[in-house]
C-alpha positions in Angstrom: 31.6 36.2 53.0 34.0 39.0 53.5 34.6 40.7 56.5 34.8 44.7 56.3 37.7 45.7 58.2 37.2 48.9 61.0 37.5 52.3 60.4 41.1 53.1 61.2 43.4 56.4 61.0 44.9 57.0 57.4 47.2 58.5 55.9 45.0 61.5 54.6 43.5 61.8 57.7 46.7 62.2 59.3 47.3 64.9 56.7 44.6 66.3 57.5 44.9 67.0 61.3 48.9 68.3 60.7 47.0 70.7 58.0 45.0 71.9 60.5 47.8 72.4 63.2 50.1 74.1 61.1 47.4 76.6 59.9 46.4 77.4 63.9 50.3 78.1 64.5 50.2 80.4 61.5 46.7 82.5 62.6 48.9 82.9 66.1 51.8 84.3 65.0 50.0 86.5 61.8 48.0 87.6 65.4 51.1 88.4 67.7 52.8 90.5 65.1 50.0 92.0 63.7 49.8 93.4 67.8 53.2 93.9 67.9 53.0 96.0 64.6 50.1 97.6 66.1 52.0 98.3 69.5 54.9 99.9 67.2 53.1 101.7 65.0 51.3 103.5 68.2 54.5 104.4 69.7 55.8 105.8 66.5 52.7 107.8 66.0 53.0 109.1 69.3 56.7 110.1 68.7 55.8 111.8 65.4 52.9 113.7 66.8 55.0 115.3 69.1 58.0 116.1 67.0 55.4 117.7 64.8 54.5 120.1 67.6 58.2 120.7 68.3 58.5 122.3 65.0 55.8 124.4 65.5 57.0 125.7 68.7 60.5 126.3 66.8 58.3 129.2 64.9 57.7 131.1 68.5 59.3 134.2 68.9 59.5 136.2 72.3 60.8 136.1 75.8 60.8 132.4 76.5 59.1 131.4 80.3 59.3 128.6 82.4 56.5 127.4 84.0 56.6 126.2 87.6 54.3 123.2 88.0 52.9 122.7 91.7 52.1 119.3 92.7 49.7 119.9 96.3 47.7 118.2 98.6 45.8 120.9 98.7 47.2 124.8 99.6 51.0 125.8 99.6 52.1 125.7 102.9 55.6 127.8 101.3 53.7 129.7 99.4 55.4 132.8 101.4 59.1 132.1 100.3 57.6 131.5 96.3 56.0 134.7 96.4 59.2 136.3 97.7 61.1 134.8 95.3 58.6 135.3 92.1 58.8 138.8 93.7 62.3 139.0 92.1 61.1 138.2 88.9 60.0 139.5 85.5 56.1 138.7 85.0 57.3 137.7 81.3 59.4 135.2 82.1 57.7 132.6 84.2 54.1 130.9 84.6 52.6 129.4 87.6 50.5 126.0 87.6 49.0 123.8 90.4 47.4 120.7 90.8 45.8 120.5 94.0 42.2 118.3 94.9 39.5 118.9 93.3 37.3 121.7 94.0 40.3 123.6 95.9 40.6 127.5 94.6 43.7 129.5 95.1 42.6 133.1 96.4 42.7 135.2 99.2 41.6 133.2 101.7 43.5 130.0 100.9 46.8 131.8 99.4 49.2 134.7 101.0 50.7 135.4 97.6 48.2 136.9 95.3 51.0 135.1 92.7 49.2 131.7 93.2 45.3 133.1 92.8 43.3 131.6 90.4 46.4 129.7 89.6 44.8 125.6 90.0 43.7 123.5 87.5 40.1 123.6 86.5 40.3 120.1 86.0 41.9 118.1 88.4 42.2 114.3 90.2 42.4 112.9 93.2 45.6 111.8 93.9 46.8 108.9 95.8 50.1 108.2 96.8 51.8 105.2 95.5 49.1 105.0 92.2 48.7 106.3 88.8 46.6 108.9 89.8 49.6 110.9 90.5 51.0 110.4 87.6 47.7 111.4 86.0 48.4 114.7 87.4 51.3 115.7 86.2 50.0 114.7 82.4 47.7 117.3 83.5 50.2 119.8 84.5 52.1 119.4 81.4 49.2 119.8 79.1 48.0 122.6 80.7 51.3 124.8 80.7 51.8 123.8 77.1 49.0 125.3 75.9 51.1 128.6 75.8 53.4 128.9 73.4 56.0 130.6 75.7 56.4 128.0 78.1 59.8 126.6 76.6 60.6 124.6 80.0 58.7 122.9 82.8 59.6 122.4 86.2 57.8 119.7 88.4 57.8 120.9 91.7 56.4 119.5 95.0 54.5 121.5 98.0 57.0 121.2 100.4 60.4 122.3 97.5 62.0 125.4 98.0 64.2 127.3 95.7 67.6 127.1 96.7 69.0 130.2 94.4 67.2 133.5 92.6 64.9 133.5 90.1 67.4 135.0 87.7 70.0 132.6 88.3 67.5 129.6 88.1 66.3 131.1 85.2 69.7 131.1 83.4 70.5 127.6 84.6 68.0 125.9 82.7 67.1 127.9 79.8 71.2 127.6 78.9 70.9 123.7 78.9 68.9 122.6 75.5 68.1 119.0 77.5 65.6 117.7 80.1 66.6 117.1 83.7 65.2 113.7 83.7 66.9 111.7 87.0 67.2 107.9 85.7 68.5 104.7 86.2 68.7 101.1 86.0 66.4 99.6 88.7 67.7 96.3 89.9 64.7 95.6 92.3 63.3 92.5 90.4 60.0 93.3 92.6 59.0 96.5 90.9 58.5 95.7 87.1 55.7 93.5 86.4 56.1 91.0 83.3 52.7 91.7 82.4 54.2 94.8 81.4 55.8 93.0 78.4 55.7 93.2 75.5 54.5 96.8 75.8 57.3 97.6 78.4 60.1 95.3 77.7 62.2 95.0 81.2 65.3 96.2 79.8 63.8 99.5 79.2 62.8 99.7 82.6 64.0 102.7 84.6 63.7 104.4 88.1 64.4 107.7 89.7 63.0 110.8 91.0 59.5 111.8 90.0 60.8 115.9 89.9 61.8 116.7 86.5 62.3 119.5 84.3 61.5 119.0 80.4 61.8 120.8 77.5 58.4 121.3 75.7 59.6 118.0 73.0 59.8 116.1 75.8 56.7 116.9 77.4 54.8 116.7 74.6 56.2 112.9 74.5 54.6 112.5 78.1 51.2 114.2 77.5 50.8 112.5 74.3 51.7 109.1 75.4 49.0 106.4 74.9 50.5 103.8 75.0 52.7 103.6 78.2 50.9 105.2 80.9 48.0 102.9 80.4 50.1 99.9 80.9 51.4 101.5 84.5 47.6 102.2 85.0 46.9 98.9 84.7 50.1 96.7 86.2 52.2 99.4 87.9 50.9 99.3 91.5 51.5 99.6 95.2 51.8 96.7 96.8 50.0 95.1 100.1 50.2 96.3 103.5 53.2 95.1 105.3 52.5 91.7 106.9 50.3 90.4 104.2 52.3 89.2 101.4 51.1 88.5 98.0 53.4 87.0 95.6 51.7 88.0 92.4 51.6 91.5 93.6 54.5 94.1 92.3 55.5 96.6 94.5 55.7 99.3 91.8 55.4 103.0 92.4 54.3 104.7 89.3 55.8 108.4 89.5 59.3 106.6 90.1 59.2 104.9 87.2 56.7 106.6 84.6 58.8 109.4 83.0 62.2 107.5 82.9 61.0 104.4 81.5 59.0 106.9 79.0 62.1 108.2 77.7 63.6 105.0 77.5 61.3 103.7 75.7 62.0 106.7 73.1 65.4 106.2 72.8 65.9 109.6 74.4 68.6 108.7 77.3 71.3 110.2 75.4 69.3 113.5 75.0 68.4 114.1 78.4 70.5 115.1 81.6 69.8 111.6 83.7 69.7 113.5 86.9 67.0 116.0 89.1 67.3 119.7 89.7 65.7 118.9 93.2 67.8 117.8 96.0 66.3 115.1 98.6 68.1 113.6 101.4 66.6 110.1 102.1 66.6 108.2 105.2 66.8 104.6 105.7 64.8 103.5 108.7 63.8 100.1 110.2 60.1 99.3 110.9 58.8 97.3 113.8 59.6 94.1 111.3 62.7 94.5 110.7 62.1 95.8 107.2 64.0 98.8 105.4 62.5 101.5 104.1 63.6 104.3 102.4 62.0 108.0 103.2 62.6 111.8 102.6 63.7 113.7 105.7 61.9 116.9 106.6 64.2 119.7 107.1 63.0 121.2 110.4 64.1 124.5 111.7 67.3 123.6 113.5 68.5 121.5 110.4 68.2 124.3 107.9 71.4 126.1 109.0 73.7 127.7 106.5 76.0 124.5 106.8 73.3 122.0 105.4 72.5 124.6 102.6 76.3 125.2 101.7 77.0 121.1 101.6 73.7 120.8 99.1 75.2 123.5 97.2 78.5 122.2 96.6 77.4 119.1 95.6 78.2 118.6 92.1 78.2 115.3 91.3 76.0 112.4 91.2 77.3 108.5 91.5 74.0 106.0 90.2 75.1 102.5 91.9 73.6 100.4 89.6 75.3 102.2 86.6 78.8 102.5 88.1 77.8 105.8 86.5 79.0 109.1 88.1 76.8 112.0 86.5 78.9 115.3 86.7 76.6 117.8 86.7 76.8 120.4 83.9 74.6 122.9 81.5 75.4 124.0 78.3 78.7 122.0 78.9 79.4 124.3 81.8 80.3 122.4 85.3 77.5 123.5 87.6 76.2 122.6 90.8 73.7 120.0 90.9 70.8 121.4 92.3 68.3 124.5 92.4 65.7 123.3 94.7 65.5 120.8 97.9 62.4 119.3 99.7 61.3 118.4 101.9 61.1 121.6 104.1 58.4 122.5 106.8 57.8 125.7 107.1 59.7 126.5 110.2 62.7 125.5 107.9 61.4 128.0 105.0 61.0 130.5 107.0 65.0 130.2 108.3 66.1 130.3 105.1 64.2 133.7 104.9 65.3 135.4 107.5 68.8 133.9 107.2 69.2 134.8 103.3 70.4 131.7 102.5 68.6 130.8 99.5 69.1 133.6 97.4 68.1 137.5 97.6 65.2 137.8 98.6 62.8 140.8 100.8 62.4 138.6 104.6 61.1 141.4 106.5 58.5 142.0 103.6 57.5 138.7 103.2 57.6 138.0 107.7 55.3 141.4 107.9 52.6 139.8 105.3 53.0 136.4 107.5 51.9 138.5 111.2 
């Protein structure tokens, strides 16, 4: 009698099971780069639907404006020096927008300068410090002011700014540059970006700087139209805990530091763009009660805003990015320029210095202090 021998592992079986391995790896990497084609093919849609509207707008003719976009809380507490110093200008050549909360309306009662009535958004978000939602708002901003045609540039502008020159010579300043203010730079703090990010935001396109820009209408068409980047900050781009309770998976990232630069980054539109601000902010570094350093704006008070603090922000004219070794000297149309055209932040004690001082620019004080009684 002969004994059957047990079942053991052949060689076909063993064919078999390396079959099916190698077909698994194959469906995963058909499946990564089918996303990553997906992921590029976004992007490059999103490029090419605003370059078509750039082309369009190259068919406008007429007196070209900028519009001033107001980021508020919720009124203007400066409204007073911006109407003095709209008050200077042709109605032709400027717009006014402003995000403010919901619900808020710009009109007599809220408003000294009948330039600002009616002047919010109709559709507007609550914003949070430190989280997309601000972010959101400027998107907002943008796509609002670019509904009109004659809106060739857009400045971002925050409730506390003031204007450090005319309107006419602002006006000149950034209608003879053909770039974007856009301030950008490397950002070394391995605790903002979030590898999630990847491979949607790859870390060496990762950029910081100051959320007050001023774009060209290519360039924010780029940001409204974006699909693809902002909902990756939305999602993995957020403020971090409270001080005192750490959390290691958390990312201390603060979107409207980040959002634009690394948006034109990610377009290929560094070289383009004037990597600096318009707005001049003088930060702080102070120590909490745990020893940890912070970075904050100082507020210009009354006694600070003296003609020699406005005269030393005017004469800056160069700007030196540490992590770079990159010294940005400041120029328009390849004409050497001073840097910047606004500064915040100012309270309104400050503001109303300036005023009475004239030393921002031309502008009527005793008209503008005689609406203020």
């Amino acid at each position: 009698m002969t004994k059957k021998r047990p079942p053991s592992f052949s060689v076909r079986y063993n064919f078999w099971l390396l079959s099916k391995l190698v077909i698994s790896l194959l469906l995963l990497f058909c499946f990564f780069t089918f996303i990553g084609l997906h992921l590029q093919s976004r992007q490059q849609y999103s490029i090419a639907h605003a370059l078509r509207f750039r082309r369009l707008d190259e068919h406008f003719v007429g007196i070209p404006k900028i519009a001033f976009l107001f980021l508020a809380r919720k009124n203007l507490p400066l409204d007073f020096i911006w109407g003095s110093f709209f008050e200077n200008a042709g109605g032709a050549n400027f717009s006014i927008y402003v995000h403010s909360e919901p619900g808020f309306v710009f009109d007599k009662s809220t408003t000294r300068s009948p330039f600002f009535y009616g002047r919010q958004l109709s559709a507007s978000v609550k914003v949070m410090w430190g989280e997309s939602s601000m972010i959101e708002a400027e998107r907002l901003l943008l796509g609002t002011a670019l509904r009109d045609p004659a809106n060739q540039r857009f400045i971002l502008l925050s409730d506390s700014c003031v204007p450090l020159y005319n309107f006419s010579y602002i006006y000149n300043y950034v209608m003879s540059s053909p770039r974007s203010f856009v301030d950008s730079f490397l950002d070394t703090n391995s605790g903002r970006y979030n590898p999630k990010m990847s491979p949607v935001i790859p870390k060496d396109k990762w950029r910081k700087g100051s959320q007050w820009i001023t774009l060209v209408r290519r360039d924010a068409w780029i940001v409204v139209d974006d699909d693809l980047i902002f909902p990756a900050f939305k999602r993995f781009c957020k403020r971090g805990p409270p001080k005192g309770k750490p959390n290691l998976e958390q990312h201390d990232c603060i979107p409207d530091e980040h959002y634009v630069q690394t948006l034109v980054s990610m377009n290929e539109l560094e070289g383009e763009v004037e990597r600096r601000t318009l707005t001049y902010t003088l930060w702080n570094q102070s120590t909490t009660n745990m020893e940890e350093k912070a970075w904050h704006p100082v507020t210009f008070n009354f006694s600070n805003a003296n003609p020699q603090q406005i005269r030393k922000i005017k004469e800056i004219n160069k700007i030196y990015y540490e992590t770079e070794y990159r010294t940005e000297w400041c120029q328009t149309n390849s004409t050497f320029v001073s840097c910047f055209l606004f500064a915040r932040k100012f309270s309104r004690g400050a503001a109303m210095r300036l005023l009475t001082q004239g030393l921002v620019g031309s502008f009527d004080a005793p008209a503008v202090l005689n609406d203020l009684l």
